[in-house]
Biopython code that builds the backbone (N, CA, C, O; Angstrom):
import numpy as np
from Bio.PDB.StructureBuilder import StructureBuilder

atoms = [
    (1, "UNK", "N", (-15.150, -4.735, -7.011)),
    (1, "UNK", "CA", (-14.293, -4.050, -6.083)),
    (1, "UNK", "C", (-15.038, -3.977, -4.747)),
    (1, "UNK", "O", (-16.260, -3.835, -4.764)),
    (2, "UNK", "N", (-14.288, -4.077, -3.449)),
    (2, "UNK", "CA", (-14.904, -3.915, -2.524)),
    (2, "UNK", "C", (-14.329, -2.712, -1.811)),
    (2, "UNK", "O", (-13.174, -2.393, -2.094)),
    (3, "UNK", "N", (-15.076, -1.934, -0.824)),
    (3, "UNK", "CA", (-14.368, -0.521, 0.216)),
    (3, "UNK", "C", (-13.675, -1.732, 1.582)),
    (3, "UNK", "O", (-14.010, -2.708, 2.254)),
    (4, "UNK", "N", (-12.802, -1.023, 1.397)),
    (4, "UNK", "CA", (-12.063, -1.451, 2.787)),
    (4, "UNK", "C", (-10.990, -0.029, 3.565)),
    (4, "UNK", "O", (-10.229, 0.691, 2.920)),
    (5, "UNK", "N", (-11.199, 0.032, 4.814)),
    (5, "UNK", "CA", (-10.461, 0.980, 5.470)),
    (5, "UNK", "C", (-9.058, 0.987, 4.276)),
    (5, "UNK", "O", (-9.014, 1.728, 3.294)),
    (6, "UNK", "N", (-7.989, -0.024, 4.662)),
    (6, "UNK", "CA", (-6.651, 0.299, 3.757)),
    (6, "UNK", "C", (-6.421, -0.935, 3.167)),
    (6, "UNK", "O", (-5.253, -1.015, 2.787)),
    (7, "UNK", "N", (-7.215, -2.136, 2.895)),
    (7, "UNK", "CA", (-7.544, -2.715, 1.595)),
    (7, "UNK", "C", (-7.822, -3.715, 2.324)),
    (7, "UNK", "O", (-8.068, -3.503, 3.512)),
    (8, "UNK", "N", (-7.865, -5.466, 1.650)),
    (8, "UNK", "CA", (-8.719, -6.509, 2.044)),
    (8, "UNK", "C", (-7.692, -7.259, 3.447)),
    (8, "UNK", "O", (-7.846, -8.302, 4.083)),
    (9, "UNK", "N", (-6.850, -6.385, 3.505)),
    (9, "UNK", "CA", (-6.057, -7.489, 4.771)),
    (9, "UNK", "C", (-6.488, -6.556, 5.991)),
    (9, "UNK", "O", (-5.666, -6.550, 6.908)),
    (10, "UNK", "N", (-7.700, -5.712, 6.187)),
    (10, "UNK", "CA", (-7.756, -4.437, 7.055)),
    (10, "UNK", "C", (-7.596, -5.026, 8.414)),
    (10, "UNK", "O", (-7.003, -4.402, 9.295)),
    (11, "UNK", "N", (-8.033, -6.039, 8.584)),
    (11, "UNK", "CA", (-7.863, -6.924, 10.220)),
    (11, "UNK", "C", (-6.126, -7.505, 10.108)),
    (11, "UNK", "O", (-5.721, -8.428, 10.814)),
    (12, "UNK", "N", (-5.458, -6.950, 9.343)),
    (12, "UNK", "CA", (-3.911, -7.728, 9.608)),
    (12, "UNK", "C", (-3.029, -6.597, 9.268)),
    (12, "UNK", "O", (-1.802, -6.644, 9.176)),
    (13, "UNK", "N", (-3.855, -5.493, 9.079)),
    (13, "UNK", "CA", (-2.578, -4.467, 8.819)),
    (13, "UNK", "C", (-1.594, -3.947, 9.532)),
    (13, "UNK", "O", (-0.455, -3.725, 9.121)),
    (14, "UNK", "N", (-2.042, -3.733, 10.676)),
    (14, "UNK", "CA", (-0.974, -3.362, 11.636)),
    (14, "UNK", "C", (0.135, -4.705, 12.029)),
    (14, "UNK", "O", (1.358, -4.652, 12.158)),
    (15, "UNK", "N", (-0.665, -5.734, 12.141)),
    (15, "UNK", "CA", (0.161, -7.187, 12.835)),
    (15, "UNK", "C", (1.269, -7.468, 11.714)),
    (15, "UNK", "O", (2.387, -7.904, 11.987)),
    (16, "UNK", "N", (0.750, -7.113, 10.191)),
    (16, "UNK", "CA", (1.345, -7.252, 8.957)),
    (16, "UNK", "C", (3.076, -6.333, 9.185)),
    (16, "UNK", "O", (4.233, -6.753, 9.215)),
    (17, "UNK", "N", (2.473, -4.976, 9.306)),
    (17, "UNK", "CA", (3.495, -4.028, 9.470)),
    (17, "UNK", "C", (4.394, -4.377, 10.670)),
    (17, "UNK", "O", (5.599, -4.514, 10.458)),
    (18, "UNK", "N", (3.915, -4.527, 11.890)),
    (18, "UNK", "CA", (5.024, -5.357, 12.988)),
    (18, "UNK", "C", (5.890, -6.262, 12.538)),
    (18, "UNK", "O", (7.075, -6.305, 12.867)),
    (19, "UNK", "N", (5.230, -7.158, 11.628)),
    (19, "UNK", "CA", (6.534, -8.085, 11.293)),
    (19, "UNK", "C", (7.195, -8.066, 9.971)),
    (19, "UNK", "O", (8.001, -8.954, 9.694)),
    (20, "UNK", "N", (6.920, -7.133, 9.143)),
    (20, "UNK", "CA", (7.512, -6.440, 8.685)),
    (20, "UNK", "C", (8.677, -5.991, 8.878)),
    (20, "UNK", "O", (9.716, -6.225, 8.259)),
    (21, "UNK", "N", (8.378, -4.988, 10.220)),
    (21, "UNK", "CA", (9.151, -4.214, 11.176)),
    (21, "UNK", "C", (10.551, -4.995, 11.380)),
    (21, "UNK", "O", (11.712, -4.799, 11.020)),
    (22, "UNK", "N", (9.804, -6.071, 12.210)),
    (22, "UNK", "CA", (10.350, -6.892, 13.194)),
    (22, "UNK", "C", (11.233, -8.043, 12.667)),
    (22, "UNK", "O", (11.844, -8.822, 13.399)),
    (23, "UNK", "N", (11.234, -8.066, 11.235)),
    (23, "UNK", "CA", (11.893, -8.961, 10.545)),
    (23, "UNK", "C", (13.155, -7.983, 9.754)),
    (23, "UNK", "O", (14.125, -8.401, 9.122)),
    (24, "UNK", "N", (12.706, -6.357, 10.078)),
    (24, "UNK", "CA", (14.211, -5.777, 9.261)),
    (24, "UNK", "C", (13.861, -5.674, 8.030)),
    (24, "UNK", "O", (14.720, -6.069, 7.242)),
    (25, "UNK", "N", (12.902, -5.282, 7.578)),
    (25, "UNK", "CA", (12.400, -5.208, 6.091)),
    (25, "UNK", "C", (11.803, -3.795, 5.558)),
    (25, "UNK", "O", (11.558, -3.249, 4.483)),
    (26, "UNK", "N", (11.710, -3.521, 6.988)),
    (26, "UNK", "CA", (10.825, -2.374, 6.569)),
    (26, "UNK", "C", (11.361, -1.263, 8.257)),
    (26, "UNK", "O", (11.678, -1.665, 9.377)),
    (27, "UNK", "N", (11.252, 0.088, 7.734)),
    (27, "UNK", "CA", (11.320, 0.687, 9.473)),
    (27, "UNK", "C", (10.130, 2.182, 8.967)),
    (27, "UNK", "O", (9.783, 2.745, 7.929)),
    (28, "UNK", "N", (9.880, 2.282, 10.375)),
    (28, "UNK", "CA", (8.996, 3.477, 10.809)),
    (28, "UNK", "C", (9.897, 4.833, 10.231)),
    (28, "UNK", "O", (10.896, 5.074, 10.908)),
    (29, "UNK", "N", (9.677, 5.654, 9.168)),
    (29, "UNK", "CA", (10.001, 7.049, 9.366)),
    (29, "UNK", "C", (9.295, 8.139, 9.267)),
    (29, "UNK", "O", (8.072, 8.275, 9.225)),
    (30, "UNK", "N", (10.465, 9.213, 9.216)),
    (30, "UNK", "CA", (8.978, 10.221, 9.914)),
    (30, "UNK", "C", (8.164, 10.685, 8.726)),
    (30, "UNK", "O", (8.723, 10.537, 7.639)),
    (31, "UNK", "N", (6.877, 11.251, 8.719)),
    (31, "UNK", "CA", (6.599, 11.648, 7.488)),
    (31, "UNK", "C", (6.468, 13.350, 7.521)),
    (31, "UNK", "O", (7.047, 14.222, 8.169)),
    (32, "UNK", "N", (5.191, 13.364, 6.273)),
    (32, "UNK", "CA", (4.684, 14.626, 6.520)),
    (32, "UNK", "C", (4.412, 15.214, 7.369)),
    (32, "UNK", "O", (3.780, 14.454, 8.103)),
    (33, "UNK", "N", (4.479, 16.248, 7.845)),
    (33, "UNK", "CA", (3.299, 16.920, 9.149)),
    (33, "UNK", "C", (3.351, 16.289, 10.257)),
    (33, "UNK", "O", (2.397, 16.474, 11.013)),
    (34, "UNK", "N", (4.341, 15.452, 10.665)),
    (34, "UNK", "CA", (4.468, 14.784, 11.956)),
    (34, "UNK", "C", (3.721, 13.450, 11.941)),
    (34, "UNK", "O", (3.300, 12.998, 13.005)),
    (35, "UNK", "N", (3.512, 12.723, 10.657)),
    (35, "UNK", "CA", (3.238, 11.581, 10.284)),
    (35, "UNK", "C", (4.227, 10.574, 10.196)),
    (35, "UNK", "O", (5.391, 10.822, 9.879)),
    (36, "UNK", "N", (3.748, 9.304, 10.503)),
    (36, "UNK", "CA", (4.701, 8.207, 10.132)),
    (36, "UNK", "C", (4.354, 7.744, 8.783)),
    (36, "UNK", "O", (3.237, 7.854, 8.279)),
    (37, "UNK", "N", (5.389, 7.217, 8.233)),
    (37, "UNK", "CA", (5.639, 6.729, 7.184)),
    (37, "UNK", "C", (6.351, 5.094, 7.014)),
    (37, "UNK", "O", (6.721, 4.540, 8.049)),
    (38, "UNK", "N", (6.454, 4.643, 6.175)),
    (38, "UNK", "CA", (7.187, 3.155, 6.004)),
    (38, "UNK", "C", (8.209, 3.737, 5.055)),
    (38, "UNK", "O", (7.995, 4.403, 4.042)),
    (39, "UNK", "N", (9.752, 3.227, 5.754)),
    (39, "UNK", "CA", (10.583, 2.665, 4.297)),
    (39, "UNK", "C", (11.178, 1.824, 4.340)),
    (39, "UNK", "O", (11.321, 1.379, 5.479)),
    (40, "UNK", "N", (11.801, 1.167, 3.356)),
    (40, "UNK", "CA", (11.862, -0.062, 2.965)),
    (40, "UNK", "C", (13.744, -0.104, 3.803)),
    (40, "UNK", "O", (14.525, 0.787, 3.468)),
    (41, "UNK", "N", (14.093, -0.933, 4.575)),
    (41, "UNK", "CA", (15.552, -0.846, 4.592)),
    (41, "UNK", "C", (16.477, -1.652, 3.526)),
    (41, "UNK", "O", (16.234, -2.080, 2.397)),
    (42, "UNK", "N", (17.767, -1.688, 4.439)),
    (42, "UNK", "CA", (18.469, -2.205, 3.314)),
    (42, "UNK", "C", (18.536, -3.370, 2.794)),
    (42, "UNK", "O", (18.922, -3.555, 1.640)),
    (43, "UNK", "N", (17.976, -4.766, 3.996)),
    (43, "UNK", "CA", (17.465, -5.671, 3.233)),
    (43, "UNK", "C", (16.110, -6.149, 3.172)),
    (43, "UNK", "O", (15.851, -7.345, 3.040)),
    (44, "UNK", "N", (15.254, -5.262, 3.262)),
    (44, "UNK", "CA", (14.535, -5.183, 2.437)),
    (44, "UNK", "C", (14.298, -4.725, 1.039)),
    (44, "UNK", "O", (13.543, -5.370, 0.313)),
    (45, "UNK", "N", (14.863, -3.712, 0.645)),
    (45, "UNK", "CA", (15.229, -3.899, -0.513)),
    (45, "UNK", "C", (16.304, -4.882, -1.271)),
    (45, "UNK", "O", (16.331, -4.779, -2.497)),
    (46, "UNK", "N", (17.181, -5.815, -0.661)),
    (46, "UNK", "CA", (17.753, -6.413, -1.370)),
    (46, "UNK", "C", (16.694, -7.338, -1.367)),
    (46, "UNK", "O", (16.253, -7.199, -2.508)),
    (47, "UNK", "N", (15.959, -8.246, -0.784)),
    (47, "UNK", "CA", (14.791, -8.868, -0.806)),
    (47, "UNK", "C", (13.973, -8.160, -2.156)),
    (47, "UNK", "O", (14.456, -8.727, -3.136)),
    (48, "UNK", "N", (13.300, -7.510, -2.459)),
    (48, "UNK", "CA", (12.915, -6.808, -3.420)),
    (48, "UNK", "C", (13.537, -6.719, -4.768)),
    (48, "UNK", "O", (12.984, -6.960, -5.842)),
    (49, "UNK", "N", (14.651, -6.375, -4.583)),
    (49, "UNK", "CA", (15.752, -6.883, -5.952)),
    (49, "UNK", "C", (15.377, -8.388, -6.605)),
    (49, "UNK", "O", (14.950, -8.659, -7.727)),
    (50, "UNK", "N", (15.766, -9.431, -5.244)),
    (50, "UNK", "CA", (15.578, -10.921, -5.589)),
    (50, "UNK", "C", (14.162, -11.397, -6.171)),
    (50, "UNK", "O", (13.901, -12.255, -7.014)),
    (51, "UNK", "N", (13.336, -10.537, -5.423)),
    (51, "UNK", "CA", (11.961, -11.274, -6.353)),
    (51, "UNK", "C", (11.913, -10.831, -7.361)),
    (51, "UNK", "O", (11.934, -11.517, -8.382)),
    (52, "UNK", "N", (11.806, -9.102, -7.344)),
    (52, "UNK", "CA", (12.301, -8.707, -8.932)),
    (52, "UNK", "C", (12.491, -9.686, -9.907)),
    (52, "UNK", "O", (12.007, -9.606, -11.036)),
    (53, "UNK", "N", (13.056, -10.442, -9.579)),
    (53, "UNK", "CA", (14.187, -11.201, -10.732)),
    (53, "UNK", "C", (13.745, -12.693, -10.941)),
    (53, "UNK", "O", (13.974, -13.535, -11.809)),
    (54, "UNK", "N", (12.948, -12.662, -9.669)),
    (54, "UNK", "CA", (12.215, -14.015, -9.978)),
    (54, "UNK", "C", (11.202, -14.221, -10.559)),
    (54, "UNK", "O", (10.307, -13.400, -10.361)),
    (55, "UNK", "N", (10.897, -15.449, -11.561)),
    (55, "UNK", "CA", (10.165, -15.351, -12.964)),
    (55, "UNK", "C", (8.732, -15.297, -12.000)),
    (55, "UNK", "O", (7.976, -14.349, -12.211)),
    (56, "UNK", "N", (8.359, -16.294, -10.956)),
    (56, "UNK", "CA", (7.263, -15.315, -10.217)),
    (56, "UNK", "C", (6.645, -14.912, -9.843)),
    (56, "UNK", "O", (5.426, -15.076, -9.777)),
    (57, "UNK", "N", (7.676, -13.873, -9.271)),
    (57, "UNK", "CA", (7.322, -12.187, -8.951)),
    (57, "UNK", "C", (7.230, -11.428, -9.438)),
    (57, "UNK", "O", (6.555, -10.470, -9.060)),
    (58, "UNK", "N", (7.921, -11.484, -10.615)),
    (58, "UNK", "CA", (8.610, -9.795, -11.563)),
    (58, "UNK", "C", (7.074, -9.548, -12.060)),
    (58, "UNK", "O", (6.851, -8.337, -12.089)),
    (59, "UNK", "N", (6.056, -10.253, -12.422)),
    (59, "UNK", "CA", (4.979, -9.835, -12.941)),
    (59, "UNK", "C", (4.399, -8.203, -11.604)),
    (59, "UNK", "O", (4.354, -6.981, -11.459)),
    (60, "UNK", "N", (4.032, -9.852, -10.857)),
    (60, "UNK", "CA", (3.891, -9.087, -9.478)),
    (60, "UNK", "C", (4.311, -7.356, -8.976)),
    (60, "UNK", "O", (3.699, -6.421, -8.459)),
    (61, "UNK", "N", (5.521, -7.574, -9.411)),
    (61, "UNK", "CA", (6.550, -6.371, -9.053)),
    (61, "UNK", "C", (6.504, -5.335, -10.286)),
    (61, "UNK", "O", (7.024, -4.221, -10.221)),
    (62, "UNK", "N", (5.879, -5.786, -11.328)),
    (62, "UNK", "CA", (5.403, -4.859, -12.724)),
    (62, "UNK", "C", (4.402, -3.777, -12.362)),
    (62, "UNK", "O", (4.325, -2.550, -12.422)),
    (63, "UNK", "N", (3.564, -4.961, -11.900)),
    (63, "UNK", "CA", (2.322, -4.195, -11.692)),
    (63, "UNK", "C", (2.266, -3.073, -10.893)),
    (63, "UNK", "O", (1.735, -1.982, -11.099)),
    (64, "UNK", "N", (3.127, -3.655, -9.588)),
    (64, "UNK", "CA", (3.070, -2.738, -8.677)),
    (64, "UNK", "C", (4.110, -1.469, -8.552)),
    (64, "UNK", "O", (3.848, -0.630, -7.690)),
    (65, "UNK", "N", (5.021, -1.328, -9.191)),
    (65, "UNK", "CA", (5.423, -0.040, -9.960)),
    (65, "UNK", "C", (4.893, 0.807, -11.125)),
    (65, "UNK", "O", (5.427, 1.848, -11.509)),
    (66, "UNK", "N", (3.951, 0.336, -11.570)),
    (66, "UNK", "CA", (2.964, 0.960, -12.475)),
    (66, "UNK", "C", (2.188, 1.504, -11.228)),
    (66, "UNK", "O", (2.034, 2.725, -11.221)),
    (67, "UNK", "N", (1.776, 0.939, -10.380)),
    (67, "UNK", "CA", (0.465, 1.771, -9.471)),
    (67, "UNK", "C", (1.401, 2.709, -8.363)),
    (67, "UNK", "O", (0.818, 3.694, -7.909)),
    (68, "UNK", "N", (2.494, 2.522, -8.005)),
    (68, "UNK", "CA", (3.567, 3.679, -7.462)),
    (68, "UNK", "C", (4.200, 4.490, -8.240)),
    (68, "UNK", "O", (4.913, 5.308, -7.659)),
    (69, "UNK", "N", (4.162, 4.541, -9.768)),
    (69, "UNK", "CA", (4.496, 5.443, -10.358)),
    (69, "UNK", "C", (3.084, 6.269, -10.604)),
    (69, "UNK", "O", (3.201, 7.490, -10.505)),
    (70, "UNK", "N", (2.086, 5.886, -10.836)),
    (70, "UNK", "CA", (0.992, 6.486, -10.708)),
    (70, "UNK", "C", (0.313, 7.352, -9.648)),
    (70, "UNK", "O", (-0.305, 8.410, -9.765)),
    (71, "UNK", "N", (0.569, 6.693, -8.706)),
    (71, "UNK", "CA", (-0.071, 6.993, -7.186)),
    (71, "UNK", "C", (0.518, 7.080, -5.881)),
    (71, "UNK", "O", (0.026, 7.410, -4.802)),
    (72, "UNK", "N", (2.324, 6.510, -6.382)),
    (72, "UNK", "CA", (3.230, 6.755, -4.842)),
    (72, "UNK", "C", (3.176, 7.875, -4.455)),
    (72, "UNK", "O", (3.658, 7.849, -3.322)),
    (73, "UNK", "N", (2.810, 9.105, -4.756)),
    (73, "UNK", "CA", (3.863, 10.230, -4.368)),
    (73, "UNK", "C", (2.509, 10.783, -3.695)),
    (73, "UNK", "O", (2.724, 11.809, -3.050)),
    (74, "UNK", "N", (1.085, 10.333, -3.685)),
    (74, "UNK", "CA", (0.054, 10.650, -3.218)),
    (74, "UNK", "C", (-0.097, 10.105, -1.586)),
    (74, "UNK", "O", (0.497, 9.105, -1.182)),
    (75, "UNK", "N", (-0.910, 10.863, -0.813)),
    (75, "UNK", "CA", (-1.092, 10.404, 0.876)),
    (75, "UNK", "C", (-1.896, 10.067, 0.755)),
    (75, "UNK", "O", (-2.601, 10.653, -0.068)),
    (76, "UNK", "N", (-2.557, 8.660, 1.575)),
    (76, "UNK", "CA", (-3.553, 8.269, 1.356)),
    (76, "UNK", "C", (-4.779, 8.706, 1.535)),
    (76, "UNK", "O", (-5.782, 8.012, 1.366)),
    (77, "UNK", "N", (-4.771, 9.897, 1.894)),
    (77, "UNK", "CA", (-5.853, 10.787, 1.836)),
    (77, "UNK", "C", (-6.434, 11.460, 0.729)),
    (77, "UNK", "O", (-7.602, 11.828, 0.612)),
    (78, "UNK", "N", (-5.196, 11.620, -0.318)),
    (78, "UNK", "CA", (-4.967, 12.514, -1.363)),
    (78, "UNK", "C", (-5.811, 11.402, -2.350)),
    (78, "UNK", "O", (-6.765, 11.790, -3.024)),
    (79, "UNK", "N", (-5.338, 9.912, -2.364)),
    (79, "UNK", "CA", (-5.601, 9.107, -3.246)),
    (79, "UNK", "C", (-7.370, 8.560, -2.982)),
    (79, "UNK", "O", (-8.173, 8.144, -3.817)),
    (80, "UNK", "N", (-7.534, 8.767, -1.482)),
    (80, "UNK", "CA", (-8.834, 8.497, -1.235)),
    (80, "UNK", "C", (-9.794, 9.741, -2.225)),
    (80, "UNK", "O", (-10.704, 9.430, -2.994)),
    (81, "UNK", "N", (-9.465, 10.713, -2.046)),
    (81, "UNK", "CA", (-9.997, 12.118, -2.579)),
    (81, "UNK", "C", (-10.108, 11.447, -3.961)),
    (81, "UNK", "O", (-11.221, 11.387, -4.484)),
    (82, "UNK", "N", (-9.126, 10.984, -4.532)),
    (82, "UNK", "CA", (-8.816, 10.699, -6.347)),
    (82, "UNK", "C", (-10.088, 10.034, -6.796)),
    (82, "UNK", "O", (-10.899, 10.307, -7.681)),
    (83, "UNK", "N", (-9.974, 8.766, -5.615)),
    (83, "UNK", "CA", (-11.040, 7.965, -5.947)),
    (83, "UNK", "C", (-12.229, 8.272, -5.692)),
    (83, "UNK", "O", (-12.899, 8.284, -6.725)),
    (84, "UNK", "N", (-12.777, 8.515, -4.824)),
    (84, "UNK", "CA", (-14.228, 9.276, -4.425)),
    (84, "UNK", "C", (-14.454, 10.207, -5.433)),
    (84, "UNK", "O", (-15.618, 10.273, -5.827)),
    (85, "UNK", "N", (-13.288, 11.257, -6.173)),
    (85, "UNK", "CA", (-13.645, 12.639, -7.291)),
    (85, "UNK", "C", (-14.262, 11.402, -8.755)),
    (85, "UNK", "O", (-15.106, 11.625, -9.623)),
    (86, "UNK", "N", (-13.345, 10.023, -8.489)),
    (86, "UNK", "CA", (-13.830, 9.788, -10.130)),
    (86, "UNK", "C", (-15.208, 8.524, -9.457)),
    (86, "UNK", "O", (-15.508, 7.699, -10.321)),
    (87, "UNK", "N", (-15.718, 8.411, -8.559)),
    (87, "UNK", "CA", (-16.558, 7.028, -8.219)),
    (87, "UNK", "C", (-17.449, 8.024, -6.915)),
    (87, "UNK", "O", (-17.975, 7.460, -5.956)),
    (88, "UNK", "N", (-17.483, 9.367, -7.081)),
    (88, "UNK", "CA", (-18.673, 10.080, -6.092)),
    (88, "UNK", "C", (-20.001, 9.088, -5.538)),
    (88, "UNK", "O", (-20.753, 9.241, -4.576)),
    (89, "UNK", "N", (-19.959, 8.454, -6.157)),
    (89, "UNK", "CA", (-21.553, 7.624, -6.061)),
    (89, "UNK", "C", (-21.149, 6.599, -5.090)),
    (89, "UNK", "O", (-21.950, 5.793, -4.616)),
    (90, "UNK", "N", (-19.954, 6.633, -4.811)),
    (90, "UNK", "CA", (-19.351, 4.979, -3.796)),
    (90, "UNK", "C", (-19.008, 5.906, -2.645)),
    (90, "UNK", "O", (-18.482, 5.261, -1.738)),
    (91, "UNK", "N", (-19.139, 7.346, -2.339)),
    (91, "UNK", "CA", (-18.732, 7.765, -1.556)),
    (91, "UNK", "C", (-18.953, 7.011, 0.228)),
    (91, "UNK", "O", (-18.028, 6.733, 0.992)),
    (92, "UNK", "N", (-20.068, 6.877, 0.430)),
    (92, "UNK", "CA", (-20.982, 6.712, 1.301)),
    (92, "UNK", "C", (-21.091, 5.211, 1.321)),
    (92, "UNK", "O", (-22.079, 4.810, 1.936)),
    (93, "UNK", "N", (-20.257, 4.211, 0.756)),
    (93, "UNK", "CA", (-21.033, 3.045, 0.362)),
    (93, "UNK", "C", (-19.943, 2.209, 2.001)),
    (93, "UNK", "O", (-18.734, 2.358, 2.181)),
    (94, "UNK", "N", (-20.683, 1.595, 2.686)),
    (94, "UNK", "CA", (-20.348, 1.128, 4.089)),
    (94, "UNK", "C", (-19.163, 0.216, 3.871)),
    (94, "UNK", "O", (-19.103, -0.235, 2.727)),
    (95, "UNK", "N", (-18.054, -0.222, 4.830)),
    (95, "UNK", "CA", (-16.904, -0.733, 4.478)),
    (95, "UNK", "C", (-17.305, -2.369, 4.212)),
    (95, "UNK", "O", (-18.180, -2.949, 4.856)),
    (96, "UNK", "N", (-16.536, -2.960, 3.194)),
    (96, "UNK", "CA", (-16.665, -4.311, 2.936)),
    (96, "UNK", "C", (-17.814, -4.836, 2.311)),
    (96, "UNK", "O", (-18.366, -5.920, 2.496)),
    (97, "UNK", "N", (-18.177, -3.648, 1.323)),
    (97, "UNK", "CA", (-19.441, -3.668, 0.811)),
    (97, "UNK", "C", (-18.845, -3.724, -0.489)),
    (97, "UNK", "O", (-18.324, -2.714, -0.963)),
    (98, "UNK", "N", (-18.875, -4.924, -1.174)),
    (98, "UNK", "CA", (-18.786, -4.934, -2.853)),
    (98, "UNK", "C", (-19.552, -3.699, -3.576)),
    (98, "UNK", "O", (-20.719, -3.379, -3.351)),
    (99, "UNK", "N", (-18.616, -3.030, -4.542)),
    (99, "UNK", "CA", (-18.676, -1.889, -5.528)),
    (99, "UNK", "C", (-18.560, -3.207, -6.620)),
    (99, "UNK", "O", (-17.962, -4.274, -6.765)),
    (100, "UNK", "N", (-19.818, -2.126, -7.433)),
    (100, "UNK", "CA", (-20.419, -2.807, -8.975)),
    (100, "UNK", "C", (-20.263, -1.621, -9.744)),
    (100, "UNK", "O", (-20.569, -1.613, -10.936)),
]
sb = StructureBuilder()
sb.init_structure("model")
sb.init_model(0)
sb.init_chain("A")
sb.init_seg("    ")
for serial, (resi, resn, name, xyz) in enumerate(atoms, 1):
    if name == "N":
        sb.init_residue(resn, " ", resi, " ")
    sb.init_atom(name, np.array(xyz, "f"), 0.0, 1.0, " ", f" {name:<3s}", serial, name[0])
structure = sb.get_structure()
């Protein structure tokens, strides 16, 4: 495992989310506490349906409702906390630094 700010695409995340944006897949809403948030629009989720269903993706799309049923409803602050409470020893460990 390696630390990364918000995972291994950390130099494309924002450019990622623009076209996202910008393709109608996704829009800015508001969040918690005067936070932004992502949700998915309407075709973006029909997009989402279709891979669903495609032999694949659906793996793909398994997995990753197992880790949003686990961990969606957490802020990424909350989930940073999760991980640091069970891996204390990686607290401190510098970004892009492989965890053993």
């Amino acid at each position: 495992m390696t630390k990364f700010r918000y995972g291994p695409w950390d130099d494309q995340y924002y450019p990622v989310i623009g076209a996202l944006v910008g393709r109608g897949l996704i829009r800015y809403a508001p969040g918690k506490r005067g936070s932004v948030a992502l949700a998915l629009t309407k075709q973006g989720a029909e997009l989402v349906k279709r891979l669903k269903s495609d032999s694949l993706w659906s793996p793909v799309a398994g997995r990753y409702e197992a880790i949003a049923g686990r961990f969606g409803l957490l802020t990424g602050n909350r989930l940073k906390d999760a991980i640091y409470a069970a891996l204390p020893e990686k607290m401190n460990v510098g970004l892009r630094t492989e965890i053993k």
